[in-house]
N, C-alpha and C positions, 0 to 999 in steps of 0.2 A: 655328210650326216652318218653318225656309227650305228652301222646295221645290228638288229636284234638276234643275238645268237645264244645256245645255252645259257654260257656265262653270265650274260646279263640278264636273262628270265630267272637264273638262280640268286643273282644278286635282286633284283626288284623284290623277287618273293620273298628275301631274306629280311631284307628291310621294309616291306609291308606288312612282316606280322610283328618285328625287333619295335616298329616306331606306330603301333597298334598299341602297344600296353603302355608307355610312361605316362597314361592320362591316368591309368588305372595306381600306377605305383605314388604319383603325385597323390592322387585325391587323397587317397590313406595316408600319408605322410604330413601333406598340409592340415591335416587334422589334431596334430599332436605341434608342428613345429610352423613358425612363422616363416614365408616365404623366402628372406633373404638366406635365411637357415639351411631351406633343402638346394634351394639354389648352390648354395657353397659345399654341401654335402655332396652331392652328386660330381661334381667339378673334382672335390679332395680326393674321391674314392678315384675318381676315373683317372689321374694323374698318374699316380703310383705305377701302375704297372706302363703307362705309357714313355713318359718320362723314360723309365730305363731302359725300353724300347728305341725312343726317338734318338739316345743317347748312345747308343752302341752302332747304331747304325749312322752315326754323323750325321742327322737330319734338323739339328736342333742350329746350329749356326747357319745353315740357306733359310730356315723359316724366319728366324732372325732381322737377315739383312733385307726380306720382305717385310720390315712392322708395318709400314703404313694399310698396304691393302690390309696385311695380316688380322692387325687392331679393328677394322674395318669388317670382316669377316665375322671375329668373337665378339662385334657389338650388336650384330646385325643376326648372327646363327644364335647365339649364347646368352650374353648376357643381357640386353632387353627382350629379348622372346621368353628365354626360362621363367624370370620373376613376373612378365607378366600375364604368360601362360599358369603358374602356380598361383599365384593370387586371383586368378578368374575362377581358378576351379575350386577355390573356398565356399564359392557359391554356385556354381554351376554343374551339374553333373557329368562322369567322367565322357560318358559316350555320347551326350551332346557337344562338349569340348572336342571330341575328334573330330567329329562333323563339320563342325565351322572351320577346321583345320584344314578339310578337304576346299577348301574356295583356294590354297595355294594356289594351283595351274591357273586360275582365272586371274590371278594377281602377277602372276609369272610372265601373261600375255600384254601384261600391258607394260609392265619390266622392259620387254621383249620391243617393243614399239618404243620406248622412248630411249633406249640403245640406238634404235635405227631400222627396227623392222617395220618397213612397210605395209607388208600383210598382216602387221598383230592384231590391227582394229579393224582389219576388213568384216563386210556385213556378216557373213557367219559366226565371226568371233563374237561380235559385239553382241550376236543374240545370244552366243553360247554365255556372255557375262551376264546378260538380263535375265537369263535364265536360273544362272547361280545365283544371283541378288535374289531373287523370288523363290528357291528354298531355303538361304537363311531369312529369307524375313518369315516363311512359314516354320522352321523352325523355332525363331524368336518369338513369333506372336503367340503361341500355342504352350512352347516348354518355358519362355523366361517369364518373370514378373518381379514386380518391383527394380526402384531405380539400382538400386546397388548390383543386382545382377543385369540390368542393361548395360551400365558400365563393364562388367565381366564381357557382355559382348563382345565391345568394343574392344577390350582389350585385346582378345582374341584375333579379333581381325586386325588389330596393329600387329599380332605375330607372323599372321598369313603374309605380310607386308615383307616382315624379316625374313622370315621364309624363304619368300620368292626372290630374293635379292641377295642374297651371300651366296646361292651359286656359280650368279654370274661373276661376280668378282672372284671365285674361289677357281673359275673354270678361266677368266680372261687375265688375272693377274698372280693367281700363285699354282698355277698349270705343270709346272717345271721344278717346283719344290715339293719333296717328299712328305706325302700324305701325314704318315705320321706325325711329321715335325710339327705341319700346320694344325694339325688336333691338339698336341701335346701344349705347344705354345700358347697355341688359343685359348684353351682350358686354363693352364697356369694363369695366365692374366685373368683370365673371368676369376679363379680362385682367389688372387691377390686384393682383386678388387672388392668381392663378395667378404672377407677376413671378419675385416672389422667392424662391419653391417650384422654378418652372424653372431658376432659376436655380443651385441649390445642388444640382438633380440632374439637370443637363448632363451630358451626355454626354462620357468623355473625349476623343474622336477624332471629327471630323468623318461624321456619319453618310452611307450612300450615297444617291445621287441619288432613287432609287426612294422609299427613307424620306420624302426632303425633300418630293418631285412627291405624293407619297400627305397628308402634313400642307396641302402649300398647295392639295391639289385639298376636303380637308374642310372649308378654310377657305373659300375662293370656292362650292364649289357643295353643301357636304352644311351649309353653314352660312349664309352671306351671303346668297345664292339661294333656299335652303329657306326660310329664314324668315320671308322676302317673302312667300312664295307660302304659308305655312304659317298666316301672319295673315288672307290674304287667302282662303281655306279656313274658316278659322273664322268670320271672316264671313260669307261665305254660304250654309256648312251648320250650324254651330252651333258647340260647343265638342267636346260628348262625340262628333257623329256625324266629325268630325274626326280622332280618336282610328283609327276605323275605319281608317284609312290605313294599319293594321298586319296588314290582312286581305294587303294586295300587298305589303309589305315585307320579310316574311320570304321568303315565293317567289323575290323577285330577292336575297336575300341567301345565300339556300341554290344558288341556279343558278349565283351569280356566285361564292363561295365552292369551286362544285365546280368549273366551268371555268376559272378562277384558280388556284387554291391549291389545286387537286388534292384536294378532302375530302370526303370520301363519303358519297352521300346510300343509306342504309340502310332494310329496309322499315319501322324502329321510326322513324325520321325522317320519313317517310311519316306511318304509323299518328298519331304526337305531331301531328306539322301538322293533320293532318284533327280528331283531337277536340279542338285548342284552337280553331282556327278556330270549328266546328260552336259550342265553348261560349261566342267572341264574339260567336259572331250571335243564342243563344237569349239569353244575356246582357244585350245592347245591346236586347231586345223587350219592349213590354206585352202583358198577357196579353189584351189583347180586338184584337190584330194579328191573332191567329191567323184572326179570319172576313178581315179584312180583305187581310192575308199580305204588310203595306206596315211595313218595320221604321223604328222612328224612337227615337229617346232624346230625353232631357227633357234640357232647356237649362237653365241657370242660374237661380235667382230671381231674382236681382236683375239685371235688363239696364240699369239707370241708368248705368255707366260703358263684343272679341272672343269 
Protein backbone atom coordinates (compact mmCIF):
# COMPACT_ATOMS: atom_id res chain seq x y z
CA UNK A 1 0.00 0.00 0.00
CA UNK A 2 1.59 3.54 -1.06
CA UNK A 3 2.48 5.50 1.97
CA UNK A 4 1.14 9.12 2.38
CA UNK A 5 3.90 11.54 1.78
CA UNK A 6 4.09 15.27 0.78
CA UNK A 7 3.39 14.61 -2.67
CA UNK A 8 0.47 13.01 -2.32
CA UNK A 9 -1.23 15.41 0.50
CA UNK A 10 -0.27 18.04 -2.21
CA UNK A 11 -1.79 16.15 -4.79
CA UNK A 12 -5.26 15.26 -2.71
CA UNK A 13 -5.43 18.87 -1.87
CA UNK A 14 -4.88 19.82 -5.31
CA UNK A 15 -7.72 17.75 -6.49
CA UNK A 16 -10.02 18.40 -3.52
CA UNK A 17 -10.53 21.97 -4.10
CA UNK A 18 -9.87 21.44 -8.80
CA UNK A 19 -13.00 18.81 -8.41
CA UNK A 20 -14.94 21.10 -5.57
CA UNK A 21 -15.97 23.67 -8.31
CA UNK A 22 -17.15 21.80 -11.70
CA UNK A 23 -20.81 21.57 -9.87
CA UNK A 24 -20.50 25.22 -9.63
CA UNK A 25 -19.16 25.76 -13.47
CA UNK A 26 -21.90 23.09 -14.73
CA UNK A 27 -24.87 24.61 -12.91
CA UNK A 28 -24.16 28.19 -14.75
CA UNK A 29 -23.68 26.57 -17.86
CA UNK A 30 -26.70 24.08 -17.95
CA UNK A 31 -28.58 27.06 -17.63
CA UNK A 32 -28.00 28.61 -20.92
CA UNK A 33 -26.89 25.04 -22.92
CA UNK A 34 -28.41 21.65 -22.96
CA UNK A 35 -26.56 18.80 -21.39
CA UNK A 36 -25.13 16.98 -24.37
CA UNK A 37 -23.65 20.58 -25.26
CA UNK A 38 -21.43 21.23 -22.16
CA UNK A 39 -20.72 17.73 -21.95
CA UNK A 40 -18.89 18.16 -25.55
CA UNK A 41 -17.74 21.57 -24.62
CA UNK A 42 -15.79 20.76 -21.85
CA UNK A 43 -14.18 17.42 -23.60
CA UNK A 44 -13.34 20.11 -26.99
CA UNK A 45 -11.69 22.71 -24.89
CA UNK A 46 -9.73 20.00 -22.75
CA UNK A 47 -8.40 18.03 -25.93
CA UNK A 48 -6.51 20.78 -27.57
CA UNK A 49 -3.91 21.31 -25.36
CA UNK A 50 -3.76 17.73 -24.46
CA UNK A 51 -3.65 16.00 -27.67
CA UNK A 52 -0.39 17.97 -28.53
CA UNK A 53 0.92 16.98 -25.26
CA UNK A 54 0.01 13.20 -25.58
CA UNK A 55 1.32 13.59 -29.08
CA UNK A 56 4.84 14.68 -28.69
CA UNK A 57 5.54 12.53 -26.00
CA UNK A 58 4.43 9.16 -27.97
CA UNK A 59 1.81 8.42 -25.51
CA UNK A 60 -1.06 8.39 -27.87
CA UNK A 61 -0.31 4.78 -29.85
CA UNK A 62 0.13 2.65 -26.02
CA UNK A 63 -3.29 4.19 -25.02
CA UNK A 64 -4.41 3.05 -28.20
CA UNK A 65 -3.49 -0.55 -28.38
CA UNK A 66 -5.20 -0.53 -24.68
CA UNK A 67 -9.04 0.47 -26.30
CA UNK A 68 -10.87 -1.91 -24.70
CA UNK A 69 -10.08 -1.22 -20.88
CA UNK A 70 -9.45 2.31 -22.39
CA UNK A 71 -13.30 2.78 -23.90
CA UNK A 72 -14.25 1.20 -20.59
CA UNK A 73 -12.64 3.96 -18.61
CA UNK A 74 -14.25 7.05 -20.73
CA UNK A 75 -17.65 5.43 -20.36
CA UNK A 76 -17.47 4.84 -16.87
CA UNK A 77 -15.22 8.38 -15.79
CA UNK A 78 -16.73 10.51 -18.75
CA UNK A 79 -19.08 10.07 -20.66
CA UNK A 80 -22.11 8.56 -18.67
CA UNK A 81 -21.18 10.38 -15.43
CA UNK A 82 -20.72 13.96 -17.14
CA UNK A 83 -24.33 14.02 -18.86
CA UNK A 84 -25.81 12.68 -16.16
CA UNK A 85 -24.17 14.49 -13.44
CA UNK A 86 -25.12 17.96 -15.86
CA UNK A 87 -28.60 17.10 -16.39
CA UNK A 88 -29.16 16.37 -12.39
CA UNK A 89 -27.96 19.69 -11.81
CA UNK A 90 -30.81 21.40 -14.06
CA UNK A 91 -32.67 20.72 -11.04
CA UNK A 92 -30.80 20.22 -8.25
CA UNK A 93 -28.59 22.66 -6.59
CA UNK A 94 -24.81 22.86 -6.97
CA UNK A 95 -23.62 22.05 -3.31
CA UNK A 96 -26.13 19.34 -2.84
CA UNK A 97 -24.87 17.72 -6.14
CA UNK A 98 -21.38 17.57 -4.49
CA UNK A 99 -22.71 15.94 -1.45
CA UNK A 100 -24.29 13.10 -2.93
CA UNK A 101 -21.03 12.90 -4.94
CA UNK A 102 -19.18 12.38 -1.58
CA UNK A 103 -21.03 8.51 -1.17
CA UNK A 104 -18.05 7.69 -3.98
CA UNK A 105 -15.85 5.74 -1.14
CA UNK A 106 -19.06 3.92 0.09
CA UNK A 107 -19.59 2.77 -3.56
CA UNK A 108 -15.73 2.25 -3.91
CA UNK A 109 -16.13 -0.39 -0.90
CA UNK A 110 -18.23 -2.47 -2.51
CA UNK A 111 -16.31 -2.22 -5.92
CA UNK A 112 -13.68 -3.27 -3.70
CA UNK A 113 -15.59 -6.66 -2.47
CA UNK A 114 -16.68 -7.84 -5.59
CA UNK A 115 -13.07 -7.60 -7.16
CA UNK A 116 -12.17 -9.92 -4.17
CA UNK A 117 -11.81 -8.11 -1.11
CA UNK A 118 -12.86 -9.90 1.72
CA UNK A 119 -12.80 -7.21 4.28
CA UNK A 120 -15.00 -4.66 2.02
CA UNK A 121 -18.29 -5.78 3.52
CA UNK A 122 -16.99 -6.61 6.84
CA UNK A 123 -19.24 -5.26 9.94
CA UNK A 124 -17.73 -1.90 10.08
CA UNK A 125 -17.95 -1.22 6.48
CA UNK A 126 -21.40 -2.15 6.13
CA UNK A 127 -22.25 0.33 9.17
CA UNK A 128 -20.05 2.83 7.54
CA UNK A 129 -22.43 2.32 4.20
CA UNK A 130 -25.78 2.57 6.41
CA UNK A 131 -24.58 5.29 7.65
CA UNK A 132 -23.98 7.19 4.25
CA UNK A 133 -27.51 5.89 3.01
CA UNK A 134 -28.94 7.85 5.97
CA UNK A 135 -27.29 11.14 5.08
CA UNK A 136 -28.37 10.93 1.59
CA UNK A 137 -31.71 10.18 2.36
CA UNK A 138 -31.66 13.11 5.00
CA UNK A 139 -30.29 15.00 2.47
CA UNK A 140 -32.98 13.97 -0.10
CA UNK A 141 -35.89 14.10 2.26
CA UNK A 142 -35.33 17.69 3.43
CA UNK A 143 -33.54 19.55 0.12
CA UNK A 144 -35.27 17.36 -2.86
CA UNK A 145 -38.97 17.47 -4.06
CA UNK A 146 -40.78 16.47 -6.69
CA UNK A 147 -40.36 13.67 -9.00
CA UNK A 148 -38.19 15.22 -11.53
CA UNK A 149 -35.67 16.15 -9.10
CA UNK A 150 -35.75 12.42 -7.40
CA UNK A 151 -34.75 11.29 -10.61
CA UNK A 152 -31.75 13.94 -10.45
CA UNK A 153 -30.97 11.89 -7.32
CA UNK A 154 -30.80 9.03 -8.81
CA UNK A 155 -28.82 10.03 -11.32
CA UNK A 156 -26.40 11.18 -9.24
CA UNK A 157 -25.81 8.21 -7.47
CA UNK A 158 -25.40 6.23 -10.87
CA UNK A 159 -22.42 8.67 -11.21
CA UNK A 160 -20.98 7.81 -7.65
CA UNK A 161 -21.28 4.19 -9.41
CA UNK A 162 -18.85 5.46 -12.38
CA UNK A 163 -16.91 7.11 -10.16
CA UNK A 164 -16.02 4.44 -8.01
CA UNK A 165 -15.23 2.04 -10.80
CA UNK A 166 -12.95 3.55 -13.63
CA UNK A 167 -10.16 3.60 -11.14
CA UNK A 168 -9.91 0.36 -10.71
CA UNK A 169 -9.70 -0.43 -14.27
CA UNK A 170 -7.50 2.74 -14.82
CA UNK A 171 -5.14 1.41 -11.84
CA UNK A 172 -5.41 -2.75 -12.83
CA UNK A 173 -5.44 -2.27 -16.64
CA UNK A 174 -3.98 0.87 -18.03
CA UNK A 175 -1.07 1.12 -15.00
CA UNK A 176 1.74 0.95 -17.56
CA UNK A 177 0.23 3.44 -20.14
CA UNK A 178 0.99 7.06 -19.97
CA UNK A 179 -1.32 9.21 -18.11
CA UNK A 180 -1.67 11.56 -20.59
CA UNK A 181 -2.34 9.29 -23.46
CA UNK A 182 -5.17 7.62 -21.41
CA UNK A 183 -6.87 11.32 -20.82
CA UNK A 184 -6.28 12.66 -24.14
CA UNK A 185 -7.70 9.40 -25.76
CA UNK A 186 -10.48 9.06 -23.54
CA UNK A 187 -11.54 12.60 -24.01
CA UNK A 188 -11.32 12.52 -27.78
CA UNK A 189 -13.84 9.50 -27.86
CA UNK A 190 -16.09 11.10 -25.25
CA UNK A 191 -15.77 14.21 -27.82
CA UNK A 192 -16.43 12.21 -30.97
CA UNK A 193 -19.16 10.54 -29.54
CA UNK A 194 -20.80 13.84 -27.85
CA UNK A 195 -20.40 15.85 -31.81
CA UNK A 196 -23.44 15.26 -33.14
CA UNK A 197 -25.76 15.00 -29.99
CA UNK A 198 -24.26 18.81 -29.52
CA UNK A 199 -24.99 19.35 -32.33
CA UNK A 200 -28.76 18.79 -32.83
CA UNK A 201 -29.29 20.42 -29.43
CA UNK A 202 -27.51 23.68 -29.88
CA UNK A 203 -28.65 26.34 -28.52
CA UNK A 204 -30.88 28.81 -30.49
CA UNK A 205 -29.04 32.05 -29.71
CA UNK A 206 -25.66 32.67 -28.78
CA UNK A 207 -25.32 31.83 -25.02
CA UNK A 208 -23.94 34.63 -22.49
CA UNK A 209 -20.22 35.10 -21.89
CA UNK A 210 -20.52 33.65 -18.25
CA UNK A 211 -22.12 30.29 -19.71
CA UNK A 212 -19.11 30.19 -22.41
CA UNK A 213 -16.09 31.27 -19.49
CA UNK A 214 -18.00 28.51 -17.10
CA UNK A 215 -17.72 25.42 -20.06
CA UNK A 216 -14.05 26.62 -21.13
CA UNK A 217 -12.91 26.99 -17.31
CA UNK A 218 -14.37 22.95 -16.84
CA UNK A 219 -12.53 22.11 -19.84
CA UNK A 220 -8.97 23.55 -18.95
CA UNK A 221 -9.05 23.07 -15.24
CA UNK A 222 -12.06 20.79 -13.69
CA UNK A 223 -10.92 18.58 -16.85
CA UNK A 224 -7.36 18.73 -18.70
CA UNK A 225 -5.72 19.80 -15.33
CA UNK A 226 -7.61 17.31 -13.09
CA UNK A 227 -6.88 14.49 -14.76
CA UNK A 228 -3.10 14.96 -14.87
CA UNK A 229 -3.03 15.34 -11.40
CA UNK A 230 -5.98 12.71 -10.81
CA UNK A 231 -3.63 9.97 -12.60
CA UNK A 232 -0.88 11.06 -10.79
CA UNK A 233 -2.90 10.66 -7.31
CA UNK A 234 -3.76 7.30 -8.19
CA UNK A 235 -0.52 6.47 -8.53
CA UNK A 236 0.73 7.21 -5.52
CA UNK A 237 -1.96 6.39 -3.21
CA UNK A 238 -3.82 3.73 -4.87
CA UNK A 239 -7.06 3.56 -6.80
CA UNK A 240 -9.80 3.25 -4.05
CA UNK A 241 -7.72 5.70 -1.50
CA UNK A 242 -8.00 8.14 -4.46
CA UNK A 243 -11.64 7.92 -4.48
CA UNK A 244 -11.25 9.64 -0.89
CA UNK A 245 -10.80 13.06 -2.65
CA UNK A 246 -14.77 13.38 -2.09
CA UNK A 247 -14.17 13.69 1.61
CA UNK A 248 -12.98 17.85 0.37
CA UNK A 249 -14.98 18.09 -2.56
CA UNK A 250 -18.21 18.45 -1.33
CA UNK A 251 -17.07 21.15 1.29
CA UNK A 252 -15.73 23.33 -1.45
CA UNK A 253 -18.73 22.60 -3.50
CA UNK A 254 -21.42 23.44 -0.77
CA UNK A 255 -19.09 26.87 0.29
CA UNK A 256 -18.62 27.76 -3.33
CA UNK A 257 -22.46 26.97 -4.26
CA UNK A 258 -23.42 29.20 -1.13
CA UNK A 259 -21.04 32.13 -1.90
CA UNK A 260 -21.81 31.99 -5.71
CA UNK A 261 -25.31 31.17 -6.29
CA UNK A 262 -26.56 32.17 -3.18
CA UNK A 263 -27.93 28.38 -1.85
CA UNK A 264 -28.45 27.67 1.40
CA UNK A 265 -26.66 25.57 3.47
CA UNK A 266 -29.26 24.20 5.98
CA UNK A 267 -28.74 22.36 9.35
CA UNK A 268 -30.14 18.88 7.46
CA UNK A 269 -27.14 19.87 4.87
CA UNK A 270 -25.03 19.99 7.80
CA UNK A 271 -26.34 16.76 9.64
CA UNK A 272 -26.43 14.76 5.59
CA UNK A 273 -22.56 15.82 5.29
CA UNK A 274 -21.33 14.69 8.61
CA UNK A 275 -23.19 11.00 8.43
CA UNK A 276 -22.02 10.39 4.72
CA UNK A 277 -18.68 11.51 5.41
CA UNK A 278 -18.40 9.69 8.99
CA UNK A 279 -20.01 6.37 6.65
CA UNK A 280 -16.90 7.02 4.01
CA UNK A 281 -14.19 6.76 6.45
CA UNK A 282 -15.94 3.61 8.49
CA UNK A 283 -16.49 2.30 4.98
CA UNK A 284 -12.99 2.87 3.24
CA UNK A 285 -11.59 0.80 7.00
CA UNK A 286 -10.55 -2.94 8.02
CA UNK A 287 -11.73 -4.15 10.94
CA UNK A 288 -8.16 -4.83 12.67
CA UNK A 289 -7.49 -0.60 11.87
CA UNK A 290 -9.31 -0.18 14.72
CA UNK A 291 -6.03 -1.02 17.27
CA UNK A 292 -4.10 0.45 14.73
CA UNK A 293 -6.56 3.79 13.88
CA UNK A 294 -4.33 4.09 10.43
CA UNK A 295 -7.28 3.88 7.45
CA UNK A 296 -6.29 2.23 4.33
CA UNK A 297 -8.42 0.37 1.35
CA UNK A 298 -7.17 -2.54 -0.68
CA UNK A 299 -5.85 -1.97 -4.14
CA UNK A 300 -6.57 -3.65 -7.01
CA UNK A 301 -5.65 -7.45 -7.70
CA UNK A 302 -4.19 -7.23 -10.37
CA UNK A 303 -1.38 -4.44 -10.65
CA UNK A 304 0.29 -6.08 -13.91
CA UNK A 305 -1.05 -3.09 -16.15
CA UNK A 306 -3.05 3.48 -12.02
Amino acid sequence: MPALNRRSWTLFALMGAIWGVPYLFIKVAVEHMAPPVVVFGRTAVAIMPLLVVAASAGAIRPALARWRPLVAFAALEMALPWLLLTDAERRLPSGLTGLLIACVPIVGAVVAFALGDRHALAPRRVLGIALGLGGVALLVATDVGGTSSWWSVVEVLLVCIGYATAPFIASRQLADVPDVGVVAVSLTLVAIVYAPIAWFTRPDSAPPARAVWAVIALGVLCTAIAFVFFFRLIAAVGPARATLITFVNPAVAVVVGAVVLDEQITGATIGGFVLVLAGCWLATRHEAEVIADVPVVVEPLDRSSP
